[in-house]
TORPA-4810 file (N, C-alpha, C, O; in nm, 3 decimals):
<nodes>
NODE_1_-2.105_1.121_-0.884_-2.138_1.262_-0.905_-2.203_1.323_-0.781_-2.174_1.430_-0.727_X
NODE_2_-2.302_1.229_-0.745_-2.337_1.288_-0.565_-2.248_1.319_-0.490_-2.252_1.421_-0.421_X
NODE_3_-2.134_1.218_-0.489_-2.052_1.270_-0.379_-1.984_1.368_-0.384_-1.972_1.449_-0.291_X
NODE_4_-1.905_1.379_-0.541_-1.879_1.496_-0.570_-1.934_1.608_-0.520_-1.860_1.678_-0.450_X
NODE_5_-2.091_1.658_-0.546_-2.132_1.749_-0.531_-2.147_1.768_-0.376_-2.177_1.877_-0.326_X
NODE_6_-2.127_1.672_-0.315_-2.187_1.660_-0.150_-2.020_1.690_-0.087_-2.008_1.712_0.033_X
NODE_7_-1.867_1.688_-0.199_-1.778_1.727_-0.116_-1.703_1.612_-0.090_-1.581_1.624_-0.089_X
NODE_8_-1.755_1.499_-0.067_-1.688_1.430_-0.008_-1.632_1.329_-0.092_-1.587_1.226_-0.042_X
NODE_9_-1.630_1.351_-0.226_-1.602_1.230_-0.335_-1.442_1.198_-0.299_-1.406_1.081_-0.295_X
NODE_10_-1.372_1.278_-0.280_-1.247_1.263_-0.252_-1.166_1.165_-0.154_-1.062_1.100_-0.160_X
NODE_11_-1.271_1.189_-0.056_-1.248_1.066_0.122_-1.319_0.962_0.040_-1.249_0.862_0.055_X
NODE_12_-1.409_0.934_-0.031_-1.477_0.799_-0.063_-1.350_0.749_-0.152_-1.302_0.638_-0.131_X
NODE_13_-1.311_0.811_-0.224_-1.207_0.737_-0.310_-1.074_0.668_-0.211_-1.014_0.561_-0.216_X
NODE_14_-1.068_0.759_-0.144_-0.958_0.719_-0.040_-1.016_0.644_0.024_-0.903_0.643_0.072_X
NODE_15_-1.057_0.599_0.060_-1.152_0.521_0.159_-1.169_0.346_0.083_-1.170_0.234_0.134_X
NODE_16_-1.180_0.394_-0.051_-1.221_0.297_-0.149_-1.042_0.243_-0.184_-1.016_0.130_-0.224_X
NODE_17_-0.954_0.331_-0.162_-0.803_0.293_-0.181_-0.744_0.226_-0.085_-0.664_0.138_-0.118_X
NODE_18_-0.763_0.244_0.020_-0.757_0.201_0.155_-0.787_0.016_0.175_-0.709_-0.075_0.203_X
NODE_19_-0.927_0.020_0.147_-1.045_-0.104_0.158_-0.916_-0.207_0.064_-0.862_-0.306_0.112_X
NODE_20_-0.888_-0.145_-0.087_-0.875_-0.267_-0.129_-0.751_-0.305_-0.080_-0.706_-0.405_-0.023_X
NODE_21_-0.709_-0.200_-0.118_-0.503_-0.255_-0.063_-0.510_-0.326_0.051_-0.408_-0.391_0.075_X
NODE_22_-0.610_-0.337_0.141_-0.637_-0.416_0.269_-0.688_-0.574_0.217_-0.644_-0.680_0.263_X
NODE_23_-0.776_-0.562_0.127_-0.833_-0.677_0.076_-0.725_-0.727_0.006_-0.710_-0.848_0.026_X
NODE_24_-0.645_-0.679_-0.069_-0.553_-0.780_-0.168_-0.439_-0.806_-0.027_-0.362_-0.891_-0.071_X
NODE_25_-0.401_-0.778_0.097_-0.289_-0.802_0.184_-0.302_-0.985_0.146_-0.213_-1.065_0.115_X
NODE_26_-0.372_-0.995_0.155_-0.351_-1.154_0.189_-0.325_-1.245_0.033_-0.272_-1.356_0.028_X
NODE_27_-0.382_-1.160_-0.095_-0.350_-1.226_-0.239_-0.224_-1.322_-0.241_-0.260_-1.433_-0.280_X
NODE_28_-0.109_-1.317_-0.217_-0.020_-1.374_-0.235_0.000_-1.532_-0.167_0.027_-1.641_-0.216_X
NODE_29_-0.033_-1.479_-0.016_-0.030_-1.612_0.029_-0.158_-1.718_0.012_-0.161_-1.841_0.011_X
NODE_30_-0.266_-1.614_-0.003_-0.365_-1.713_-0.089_-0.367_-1.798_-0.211_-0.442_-1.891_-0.240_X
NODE_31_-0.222_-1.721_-0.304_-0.194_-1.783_-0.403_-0.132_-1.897_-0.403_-0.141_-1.971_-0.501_X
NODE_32_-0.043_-1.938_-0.268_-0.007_-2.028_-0.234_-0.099_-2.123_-0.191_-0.093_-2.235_-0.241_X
NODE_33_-0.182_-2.097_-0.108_-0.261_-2.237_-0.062_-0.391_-2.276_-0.132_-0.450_-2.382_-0.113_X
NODE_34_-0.436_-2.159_-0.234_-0.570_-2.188_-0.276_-0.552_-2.241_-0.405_-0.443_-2.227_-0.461_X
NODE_35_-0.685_-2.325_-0.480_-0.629_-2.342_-0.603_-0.692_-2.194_-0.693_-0.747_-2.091_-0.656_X
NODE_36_-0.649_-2.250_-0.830_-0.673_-2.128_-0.910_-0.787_-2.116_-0.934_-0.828_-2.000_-0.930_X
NODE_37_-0.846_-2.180_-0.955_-1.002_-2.138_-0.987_-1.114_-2.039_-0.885_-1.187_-1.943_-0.909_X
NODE_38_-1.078_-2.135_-0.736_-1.087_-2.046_-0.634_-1.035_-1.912_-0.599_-1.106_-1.819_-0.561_X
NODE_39_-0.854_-1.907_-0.622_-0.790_-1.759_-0.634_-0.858_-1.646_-0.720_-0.862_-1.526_-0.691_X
NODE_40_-0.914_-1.710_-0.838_-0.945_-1.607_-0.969_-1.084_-1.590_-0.896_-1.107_-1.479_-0.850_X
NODE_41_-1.156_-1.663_-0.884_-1.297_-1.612_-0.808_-1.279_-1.523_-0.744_-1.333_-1.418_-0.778_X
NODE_42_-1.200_-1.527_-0.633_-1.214_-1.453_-0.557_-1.138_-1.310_-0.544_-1.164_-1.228_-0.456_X
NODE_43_-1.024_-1.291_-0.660_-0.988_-1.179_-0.667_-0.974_-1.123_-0.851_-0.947_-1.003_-0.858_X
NODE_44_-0.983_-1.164_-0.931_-0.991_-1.124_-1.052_-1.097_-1.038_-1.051_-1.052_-0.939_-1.108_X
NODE_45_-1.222_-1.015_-1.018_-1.360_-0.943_-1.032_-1.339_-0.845_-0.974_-1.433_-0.766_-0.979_X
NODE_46_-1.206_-0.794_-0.886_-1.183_-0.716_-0.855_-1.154_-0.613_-0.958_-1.200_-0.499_-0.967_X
NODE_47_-1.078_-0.667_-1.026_-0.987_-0.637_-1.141_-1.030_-0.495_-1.190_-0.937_-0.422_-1.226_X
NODE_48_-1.163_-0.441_-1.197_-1.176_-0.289_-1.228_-1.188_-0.166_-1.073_-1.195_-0.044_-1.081_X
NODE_49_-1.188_-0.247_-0.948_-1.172_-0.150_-0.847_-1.122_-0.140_-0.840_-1.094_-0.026_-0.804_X
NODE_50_-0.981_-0.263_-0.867_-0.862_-0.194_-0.841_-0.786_-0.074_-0.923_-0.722_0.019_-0.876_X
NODE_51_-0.815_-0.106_-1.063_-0.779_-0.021_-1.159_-0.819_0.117_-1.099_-0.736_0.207_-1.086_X
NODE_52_-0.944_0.130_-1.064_-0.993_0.270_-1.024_-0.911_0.327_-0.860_-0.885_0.443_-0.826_X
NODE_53_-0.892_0.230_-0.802_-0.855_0.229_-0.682_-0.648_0.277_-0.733_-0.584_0.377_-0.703_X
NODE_54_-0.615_0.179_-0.798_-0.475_0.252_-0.836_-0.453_0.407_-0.919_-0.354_0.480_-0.908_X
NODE_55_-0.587_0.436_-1.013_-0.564_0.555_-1.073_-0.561_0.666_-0.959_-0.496_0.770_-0.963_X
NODE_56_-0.643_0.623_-0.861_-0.686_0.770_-0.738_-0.509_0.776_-0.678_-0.446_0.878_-0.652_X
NODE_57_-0.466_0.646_-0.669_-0.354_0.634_-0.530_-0.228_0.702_-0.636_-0.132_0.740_-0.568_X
NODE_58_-0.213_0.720_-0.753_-0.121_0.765_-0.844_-0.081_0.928_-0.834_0.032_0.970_-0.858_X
NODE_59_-0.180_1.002_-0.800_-0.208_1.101_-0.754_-0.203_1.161_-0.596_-0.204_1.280_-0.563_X
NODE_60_-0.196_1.055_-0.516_-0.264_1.043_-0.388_-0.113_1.031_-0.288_-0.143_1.027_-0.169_X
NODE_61_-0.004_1.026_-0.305_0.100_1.062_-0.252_0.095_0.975_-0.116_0.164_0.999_-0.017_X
NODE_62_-0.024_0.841_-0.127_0.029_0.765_-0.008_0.080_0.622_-0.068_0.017_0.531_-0.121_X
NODE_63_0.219_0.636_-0.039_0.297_0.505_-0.095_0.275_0.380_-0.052_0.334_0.291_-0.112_X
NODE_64_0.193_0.346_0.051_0.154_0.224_0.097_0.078_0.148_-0.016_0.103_0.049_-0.085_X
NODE_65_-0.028_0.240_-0.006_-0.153_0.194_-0.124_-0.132_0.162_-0.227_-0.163_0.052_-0.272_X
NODE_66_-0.043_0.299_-0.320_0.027_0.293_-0.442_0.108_0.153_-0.449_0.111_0.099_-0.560_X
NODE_67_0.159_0.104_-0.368_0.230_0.005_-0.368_0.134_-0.104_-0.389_0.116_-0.155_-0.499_X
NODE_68_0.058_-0.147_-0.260_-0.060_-0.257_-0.259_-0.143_-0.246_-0.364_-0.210_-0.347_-0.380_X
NODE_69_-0.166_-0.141_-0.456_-0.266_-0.164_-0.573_-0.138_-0.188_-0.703_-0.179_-0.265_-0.790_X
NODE_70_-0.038_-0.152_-0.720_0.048_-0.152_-0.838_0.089_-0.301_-0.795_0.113_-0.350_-0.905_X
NODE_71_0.104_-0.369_-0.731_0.129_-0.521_-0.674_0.019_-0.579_-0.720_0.050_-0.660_-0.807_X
NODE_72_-0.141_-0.574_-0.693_-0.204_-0.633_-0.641_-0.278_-0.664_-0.810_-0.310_-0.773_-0.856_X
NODE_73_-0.291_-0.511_-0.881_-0.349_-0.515_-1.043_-0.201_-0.573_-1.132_-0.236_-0.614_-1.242_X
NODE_74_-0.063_-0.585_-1.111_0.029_-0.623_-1.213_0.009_-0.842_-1.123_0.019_-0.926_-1.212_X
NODE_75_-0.014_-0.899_-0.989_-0.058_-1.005_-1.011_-0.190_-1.016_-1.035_-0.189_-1.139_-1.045_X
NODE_76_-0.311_-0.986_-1.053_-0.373_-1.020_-1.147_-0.392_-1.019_-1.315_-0.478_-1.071_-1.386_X
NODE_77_-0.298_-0.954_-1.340_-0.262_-0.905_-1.488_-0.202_-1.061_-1.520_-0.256_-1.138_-1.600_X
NODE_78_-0.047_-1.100_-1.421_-0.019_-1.202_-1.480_-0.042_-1.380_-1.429_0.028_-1.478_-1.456_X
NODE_79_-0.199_-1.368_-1.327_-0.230_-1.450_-1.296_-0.300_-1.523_-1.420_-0.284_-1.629_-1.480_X
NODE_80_-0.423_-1.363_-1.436_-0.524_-1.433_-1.541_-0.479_-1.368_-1.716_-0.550_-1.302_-1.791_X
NODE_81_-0.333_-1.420_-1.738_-0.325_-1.321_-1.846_-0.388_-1.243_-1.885_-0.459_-1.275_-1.980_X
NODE_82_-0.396_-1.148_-1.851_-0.478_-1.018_-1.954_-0.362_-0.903_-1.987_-0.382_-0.791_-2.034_X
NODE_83_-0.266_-0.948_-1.959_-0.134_-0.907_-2.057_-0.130_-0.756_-1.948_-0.232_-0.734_-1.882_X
NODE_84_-0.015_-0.662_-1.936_0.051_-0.592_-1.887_-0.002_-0.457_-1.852_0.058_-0.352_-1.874_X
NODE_85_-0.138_-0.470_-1.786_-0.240_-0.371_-1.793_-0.195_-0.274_-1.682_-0.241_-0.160_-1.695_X
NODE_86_-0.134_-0.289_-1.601_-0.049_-0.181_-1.484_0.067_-0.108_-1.515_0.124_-0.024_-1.445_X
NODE_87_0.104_-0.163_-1.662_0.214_-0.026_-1.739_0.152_0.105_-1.802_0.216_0.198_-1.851_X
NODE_88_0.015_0.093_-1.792_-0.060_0.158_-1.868_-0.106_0.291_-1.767_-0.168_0.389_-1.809_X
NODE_89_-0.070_0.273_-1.647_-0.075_0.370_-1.556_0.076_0.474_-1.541_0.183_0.413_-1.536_X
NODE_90_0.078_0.571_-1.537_0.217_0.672_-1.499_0.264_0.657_-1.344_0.272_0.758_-1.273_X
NODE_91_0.295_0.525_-1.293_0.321_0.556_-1.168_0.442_0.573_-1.111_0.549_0.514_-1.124_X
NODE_92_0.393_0.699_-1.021_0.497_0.809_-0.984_0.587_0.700_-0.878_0.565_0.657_-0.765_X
NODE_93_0.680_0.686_-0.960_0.833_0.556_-0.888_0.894_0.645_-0.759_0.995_0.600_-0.704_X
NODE_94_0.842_0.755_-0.717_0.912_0.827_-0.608_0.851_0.799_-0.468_0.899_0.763_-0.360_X
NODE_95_0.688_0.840_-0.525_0.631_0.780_-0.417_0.621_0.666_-0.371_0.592_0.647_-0.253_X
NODE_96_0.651_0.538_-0.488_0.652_0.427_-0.484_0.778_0.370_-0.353_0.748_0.294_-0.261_X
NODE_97_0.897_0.420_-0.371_0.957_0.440_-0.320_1.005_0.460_-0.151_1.099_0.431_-0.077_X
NODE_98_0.887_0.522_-0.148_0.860_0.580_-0.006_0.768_0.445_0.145_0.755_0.433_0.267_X
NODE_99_0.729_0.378_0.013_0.655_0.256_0.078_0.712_0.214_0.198_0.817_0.269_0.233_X
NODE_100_0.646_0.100_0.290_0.735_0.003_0.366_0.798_-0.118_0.262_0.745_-0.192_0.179_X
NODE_101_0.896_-0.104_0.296_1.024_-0.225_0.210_0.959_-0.366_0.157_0.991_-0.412_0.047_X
NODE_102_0.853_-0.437_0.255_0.752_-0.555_0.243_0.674_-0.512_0.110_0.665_-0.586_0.012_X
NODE_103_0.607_-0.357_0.119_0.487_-0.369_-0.001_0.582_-0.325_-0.119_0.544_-0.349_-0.234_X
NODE_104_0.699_-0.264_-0.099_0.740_-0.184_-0.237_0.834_-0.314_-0.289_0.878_-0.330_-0.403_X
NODE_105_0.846_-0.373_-0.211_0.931_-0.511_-0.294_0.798_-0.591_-0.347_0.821_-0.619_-0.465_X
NODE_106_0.721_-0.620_-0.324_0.582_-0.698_-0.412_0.571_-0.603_-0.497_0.570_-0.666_-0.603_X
NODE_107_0.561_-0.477_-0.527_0.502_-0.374_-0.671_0.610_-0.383_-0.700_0.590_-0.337_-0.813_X
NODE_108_0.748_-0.408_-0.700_0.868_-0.402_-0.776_0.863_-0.556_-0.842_0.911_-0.566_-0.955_X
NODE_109_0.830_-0.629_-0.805_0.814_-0.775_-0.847_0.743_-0.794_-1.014_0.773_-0.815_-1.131_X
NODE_110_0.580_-0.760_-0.885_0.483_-0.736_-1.005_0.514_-0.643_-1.115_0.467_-0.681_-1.222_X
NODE_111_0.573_-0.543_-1.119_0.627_-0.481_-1.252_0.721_-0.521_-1.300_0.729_-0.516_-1.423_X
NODE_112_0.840_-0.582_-1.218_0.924_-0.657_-1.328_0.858_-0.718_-1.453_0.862_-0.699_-1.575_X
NODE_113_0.777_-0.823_-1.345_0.696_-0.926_-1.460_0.646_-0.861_-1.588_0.667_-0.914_-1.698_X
NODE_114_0.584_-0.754_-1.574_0.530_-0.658_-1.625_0.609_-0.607_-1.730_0.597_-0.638_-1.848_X
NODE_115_0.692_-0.525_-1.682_0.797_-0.475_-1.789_0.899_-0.630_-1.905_0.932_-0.627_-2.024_X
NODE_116_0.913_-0.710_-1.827_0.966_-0.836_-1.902_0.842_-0.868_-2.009_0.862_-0.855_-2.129_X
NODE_117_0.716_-0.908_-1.960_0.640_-0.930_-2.077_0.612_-0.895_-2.185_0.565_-0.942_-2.289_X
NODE_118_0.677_-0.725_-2.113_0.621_-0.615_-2.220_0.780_-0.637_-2.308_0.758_-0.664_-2.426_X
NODE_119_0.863_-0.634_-2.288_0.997_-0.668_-2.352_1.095_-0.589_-2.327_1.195_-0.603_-2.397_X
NODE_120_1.094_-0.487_-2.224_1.178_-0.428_-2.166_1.259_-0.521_-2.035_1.207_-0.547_-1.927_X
NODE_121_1.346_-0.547_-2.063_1.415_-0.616_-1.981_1.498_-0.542_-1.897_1.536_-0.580_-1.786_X
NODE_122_1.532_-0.413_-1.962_1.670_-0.359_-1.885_1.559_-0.305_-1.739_1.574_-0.340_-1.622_X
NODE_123_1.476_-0.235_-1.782_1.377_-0.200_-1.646_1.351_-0.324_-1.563_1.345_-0.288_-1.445_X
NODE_124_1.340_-0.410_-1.570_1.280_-0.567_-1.529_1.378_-0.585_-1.462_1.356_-0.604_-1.342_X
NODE_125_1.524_-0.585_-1.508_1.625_-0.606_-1.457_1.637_-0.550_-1.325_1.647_-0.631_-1.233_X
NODE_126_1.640_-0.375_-1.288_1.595_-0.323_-1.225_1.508_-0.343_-1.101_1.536_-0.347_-0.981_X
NODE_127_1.397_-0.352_-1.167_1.299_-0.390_-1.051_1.308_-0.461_-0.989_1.297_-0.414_-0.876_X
NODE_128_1.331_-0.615_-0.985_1.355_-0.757_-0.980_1.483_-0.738_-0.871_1.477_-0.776_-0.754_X
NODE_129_1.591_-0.676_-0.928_1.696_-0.631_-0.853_1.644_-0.546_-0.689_1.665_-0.597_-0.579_X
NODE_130_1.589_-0.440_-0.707_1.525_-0.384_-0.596_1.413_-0.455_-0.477_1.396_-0.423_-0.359_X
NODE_131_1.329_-0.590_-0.579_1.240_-0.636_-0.521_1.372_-0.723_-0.449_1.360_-0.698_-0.329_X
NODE_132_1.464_-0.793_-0.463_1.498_-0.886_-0.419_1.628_-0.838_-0.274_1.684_-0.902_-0.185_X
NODE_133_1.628_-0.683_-0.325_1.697_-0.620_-0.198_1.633_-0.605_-0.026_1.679_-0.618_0.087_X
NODE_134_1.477_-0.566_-0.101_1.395_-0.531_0.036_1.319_-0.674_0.050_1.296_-0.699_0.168_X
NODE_135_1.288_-0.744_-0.012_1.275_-0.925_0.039_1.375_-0.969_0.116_1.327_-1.021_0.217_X
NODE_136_1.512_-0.973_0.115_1.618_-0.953_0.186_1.619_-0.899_0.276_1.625_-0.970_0.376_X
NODE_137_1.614_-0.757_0.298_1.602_-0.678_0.418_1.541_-0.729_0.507_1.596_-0.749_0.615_X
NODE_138_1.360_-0.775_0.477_1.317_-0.776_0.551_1.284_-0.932_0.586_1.177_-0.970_0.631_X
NODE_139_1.372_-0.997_0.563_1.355_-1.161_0.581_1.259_-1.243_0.521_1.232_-1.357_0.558_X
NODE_140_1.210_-1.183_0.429_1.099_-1.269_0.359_1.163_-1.345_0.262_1.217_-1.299_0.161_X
NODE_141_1.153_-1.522_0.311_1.216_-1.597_0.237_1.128_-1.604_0.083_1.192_-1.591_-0.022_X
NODE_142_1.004_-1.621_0.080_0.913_-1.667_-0.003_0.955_-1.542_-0.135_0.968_-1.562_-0.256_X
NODE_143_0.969_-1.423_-0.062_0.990_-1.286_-0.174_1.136_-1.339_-0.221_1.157_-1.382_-0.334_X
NODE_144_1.218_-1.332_-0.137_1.379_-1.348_-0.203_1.370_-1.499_-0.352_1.441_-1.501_-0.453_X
NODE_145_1.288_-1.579_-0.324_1.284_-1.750_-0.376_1.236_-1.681_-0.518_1.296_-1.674_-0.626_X
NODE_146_1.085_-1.626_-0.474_1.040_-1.536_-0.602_1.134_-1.413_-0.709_1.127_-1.391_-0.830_X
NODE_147_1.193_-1.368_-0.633_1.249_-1.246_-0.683_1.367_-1.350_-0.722_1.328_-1.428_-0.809_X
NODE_148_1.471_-1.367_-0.689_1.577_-1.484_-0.776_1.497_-1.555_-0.867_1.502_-1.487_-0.969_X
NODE_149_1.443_-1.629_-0.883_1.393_-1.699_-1.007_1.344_-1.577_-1.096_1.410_-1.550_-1.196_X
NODE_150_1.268_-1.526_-1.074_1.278_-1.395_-1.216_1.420_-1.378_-1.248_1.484_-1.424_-1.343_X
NODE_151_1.453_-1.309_-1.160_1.574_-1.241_-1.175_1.675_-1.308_-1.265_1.761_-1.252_-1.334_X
NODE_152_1.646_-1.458_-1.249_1.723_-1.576_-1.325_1.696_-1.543_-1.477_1.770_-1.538_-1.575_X
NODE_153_1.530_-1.519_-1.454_1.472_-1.564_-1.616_1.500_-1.410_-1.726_1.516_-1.399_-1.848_X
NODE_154_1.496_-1.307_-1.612_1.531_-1.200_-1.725_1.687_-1.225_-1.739_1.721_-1.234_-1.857_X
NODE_155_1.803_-1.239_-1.634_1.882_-1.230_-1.696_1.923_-1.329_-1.809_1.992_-1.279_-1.898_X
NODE_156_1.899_-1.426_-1.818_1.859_-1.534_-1.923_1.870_-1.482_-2.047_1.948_-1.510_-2.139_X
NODE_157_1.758_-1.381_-2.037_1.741_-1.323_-2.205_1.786_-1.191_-2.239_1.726_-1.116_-2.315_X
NODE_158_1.894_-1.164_-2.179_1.962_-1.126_-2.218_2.137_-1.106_-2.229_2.219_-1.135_-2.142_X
NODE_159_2.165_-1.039_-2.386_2.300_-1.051_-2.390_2.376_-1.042_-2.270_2.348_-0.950_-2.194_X
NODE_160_2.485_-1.138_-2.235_2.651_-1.124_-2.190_2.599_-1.105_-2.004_2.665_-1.055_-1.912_X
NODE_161_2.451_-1.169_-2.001_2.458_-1.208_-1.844_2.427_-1.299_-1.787_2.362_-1.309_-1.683_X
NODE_162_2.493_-1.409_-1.885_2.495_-1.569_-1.854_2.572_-1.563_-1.675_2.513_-1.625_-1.587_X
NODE_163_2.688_-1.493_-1.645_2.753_-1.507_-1.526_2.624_-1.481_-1.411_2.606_-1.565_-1.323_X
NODE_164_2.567_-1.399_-1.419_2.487_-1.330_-1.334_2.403_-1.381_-1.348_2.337_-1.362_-1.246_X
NODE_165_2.327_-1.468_-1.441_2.224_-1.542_-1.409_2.282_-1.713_-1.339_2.195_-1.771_-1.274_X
NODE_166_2.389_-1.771_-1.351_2.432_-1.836_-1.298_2.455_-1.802_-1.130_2.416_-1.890_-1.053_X
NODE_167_2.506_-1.697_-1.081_2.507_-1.639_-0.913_2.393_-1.674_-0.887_2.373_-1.771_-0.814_X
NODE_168_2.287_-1.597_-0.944_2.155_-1.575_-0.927_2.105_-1.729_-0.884_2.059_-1.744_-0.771_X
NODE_169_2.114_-1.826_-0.961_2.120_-1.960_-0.938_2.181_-2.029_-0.786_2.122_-2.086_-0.695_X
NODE_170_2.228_-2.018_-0.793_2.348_-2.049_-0.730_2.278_-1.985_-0.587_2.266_-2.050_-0.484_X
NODE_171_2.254_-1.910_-0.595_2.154_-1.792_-0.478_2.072_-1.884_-0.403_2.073_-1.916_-0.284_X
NODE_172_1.977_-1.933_-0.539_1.830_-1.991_-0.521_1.843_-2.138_-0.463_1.756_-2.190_-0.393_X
NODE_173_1.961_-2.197_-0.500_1.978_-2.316_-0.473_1.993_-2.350_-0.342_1.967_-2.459_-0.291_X
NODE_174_2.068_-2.184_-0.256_2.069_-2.231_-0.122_1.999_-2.180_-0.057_2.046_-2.144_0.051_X
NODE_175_1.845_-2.147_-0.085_1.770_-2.097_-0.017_1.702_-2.211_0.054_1.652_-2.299_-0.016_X
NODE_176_1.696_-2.217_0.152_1.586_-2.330_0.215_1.402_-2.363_0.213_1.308_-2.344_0.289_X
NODE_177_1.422_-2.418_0.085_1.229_-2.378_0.046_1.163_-2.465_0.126_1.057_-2.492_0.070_X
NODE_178_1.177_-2.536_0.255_1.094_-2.626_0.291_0.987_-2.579_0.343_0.885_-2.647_0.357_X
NODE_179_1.000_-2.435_0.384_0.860_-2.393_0.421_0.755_-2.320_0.297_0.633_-2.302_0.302_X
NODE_180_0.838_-2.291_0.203_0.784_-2.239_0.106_0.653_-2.331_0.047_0.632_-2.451_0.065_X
NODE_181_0.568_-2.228_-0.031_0.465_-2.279_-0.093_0.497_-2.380_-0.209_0.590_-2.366_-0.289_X
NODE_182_0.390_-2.504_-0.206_0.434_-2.559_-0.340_0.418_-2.475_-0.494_0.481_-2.505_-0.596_X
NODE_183_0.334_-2.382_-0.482_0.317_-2.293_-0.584_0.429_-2.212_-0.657_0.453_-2.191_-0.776_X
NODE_184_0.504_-2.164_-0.508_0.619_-2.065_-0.484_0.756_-2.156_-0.623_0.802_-2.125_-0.733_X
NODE_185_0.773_-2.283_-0.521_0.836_-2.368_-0.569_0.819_-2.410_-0.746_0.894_-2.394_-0.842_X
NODE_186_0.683_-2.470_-0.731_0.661_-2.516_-0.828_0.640_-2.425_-0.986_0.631_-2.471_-1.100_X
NODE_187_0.639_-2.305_-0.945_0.628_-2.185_-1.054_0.781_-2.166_-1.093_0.828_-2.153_-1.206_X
NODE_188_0.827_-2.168_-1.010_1.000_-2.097_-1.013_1.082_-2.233_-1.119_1.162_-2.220_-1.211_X
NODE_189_1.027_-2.351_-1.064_1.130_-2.484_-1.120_1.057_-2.451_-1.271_1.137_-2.446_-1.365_X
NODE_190_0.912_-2.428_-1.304_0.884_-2.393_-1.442_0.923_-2.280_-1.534_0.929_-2.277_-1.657_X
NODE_191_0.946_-2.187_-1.442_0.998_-2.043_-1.549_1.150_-2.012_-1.524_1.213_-1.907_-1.535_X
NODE_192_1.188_-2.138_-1.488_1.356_-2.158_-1.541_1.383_-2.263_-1.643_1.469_-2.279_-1.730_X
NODE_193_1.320_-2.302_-1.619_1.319_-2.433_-1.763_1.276_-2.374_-1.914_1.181_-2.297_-1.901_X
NODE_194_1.313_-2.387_-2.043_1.322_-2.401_-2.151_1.151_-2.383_-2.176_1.070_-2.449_-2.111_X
NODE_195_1.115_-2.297_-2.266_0.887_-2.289_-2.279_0.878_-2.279_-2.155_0.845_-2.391_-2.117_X
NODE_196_0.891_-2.190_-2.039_0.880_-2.192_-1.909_0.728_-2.122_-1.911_0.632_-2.156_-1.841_X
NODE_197_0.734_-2.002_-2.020_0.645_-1.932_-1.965_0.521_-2.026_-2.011_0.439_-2.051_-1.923_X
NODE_198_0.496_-2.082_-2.143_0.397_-2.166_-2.190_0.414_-2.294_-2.090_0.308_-2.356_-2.089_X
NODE_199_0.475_-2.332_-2.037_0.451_-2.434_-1.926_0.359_-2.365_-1.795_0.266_-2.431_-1.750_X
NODE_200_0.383_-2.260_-1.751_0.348_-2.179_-1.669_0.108_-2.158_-1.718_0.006_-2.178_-1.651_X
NODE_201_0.136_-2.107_-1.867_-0.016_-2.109_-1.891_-0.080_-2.233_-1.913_-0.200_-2.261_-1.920_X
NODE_202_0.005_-2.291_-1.922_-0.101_-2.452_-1.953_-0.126_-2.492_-1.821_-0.216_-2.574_-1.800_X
NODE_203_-0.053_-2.441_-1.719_-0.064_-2.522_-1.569_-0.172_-2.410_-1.500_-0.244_-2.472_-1.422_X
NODE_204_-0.206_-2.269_-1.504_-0.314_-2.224_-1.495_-0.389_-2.229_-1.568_-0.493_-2.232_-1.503_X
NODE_205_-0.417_-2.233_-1.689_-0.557_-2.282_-1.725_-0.609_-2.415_-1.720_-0.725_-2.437_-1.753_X
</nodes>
């Protein structure tokens, strides 16, 4: 309310949008080398700046951020289950859009997941599809490894795209994971398998 009144509440929020989307840059590959207990320490407690930090950037017409916070709150949503708390925001998919190809393929990821949990698949489908275009583009093996294995698991569940989840396969198989994370790896061989996703929570908690 001070700042408000002092004018400047507006740059602090931005400022505060800025900070985190900078702080979560590194979440992912931390997810790879750290364990979980350490990962959740150190970024779950975030979990309400960012919320506040994504409501300002929704409004805020800079697609970088919008991107790095709609990424950064949908993997902590489905790190520490707390179930699909970044659908609950209206975010404007135009600006999203506008991102660099690197951050808008991670918020296309993270909402797949998102929208799949929630049980919309045909959107999931979508996203997953887009995340795995600009992972592509921009040579990121670790995004393409990630984005195919979803991409596997929604088409999975649903009707008459057994073919397309087979390509999709078929994709993943010749990707070269030797540099990849064991996490990367080891998540993907679980949420293609049969109880993938309950294999998936018993191995984080």
């Amino acid at each position: 309310r001070r700042l408000r009144r002092g004018g400047v509440g507006m740059a602090v929020r931005r400022r505060h949008g800025h900070v985190l989307a900078s702080w979560f840059d590194s979440a992912q590959v931390d997810a790879g080398r750290m364990r979980d207990a350490d990962w959740s320490a150190r970024y779950v407690p975030e979990r309400h700046n960012v919320r506040a930090g994504l409501a300002w950037a929704c409004t805020a017409h800079e697609p970088d951020v919008l991107a790095s916070l709609a990424a950064a709150l949908a993997q902590i949503d489905a790190f520490a289950h707390l179930g699909a708390e970044v659908l609950q925001f209206d975010l404007p998919l135009h600006v999203l859009g506008d991102a660099m190809p690197s951050l808008r393929a991670a918020a296309c990821l993270g909402l797949c997941w998102a929208h799949y949990a929630d049980g919309n698949r045909e959107v999931a489908t979508e996203l997953a599809q887009r995340a795995l275009a600009d992972f592509s583009a921009v040579g990121d093996v670790d995004g393409v490894y990630r984005a195919l294995a979803q991409l596997i698991r929604v088409y999975e569940s649903r009707p008459g795209m057994a073919e397309r989840a087979r390509e999709c396969r078929q994709r993943l198989q010749a990707v070269d994971d030797r540099d990849l994370s064991v996490r990367t790896r080891l998540m993907a061989a679980i949420t293609l398998t049969p109880q993938g996703e309950e294999s998936v929570a018993r191995l984080q908690s």
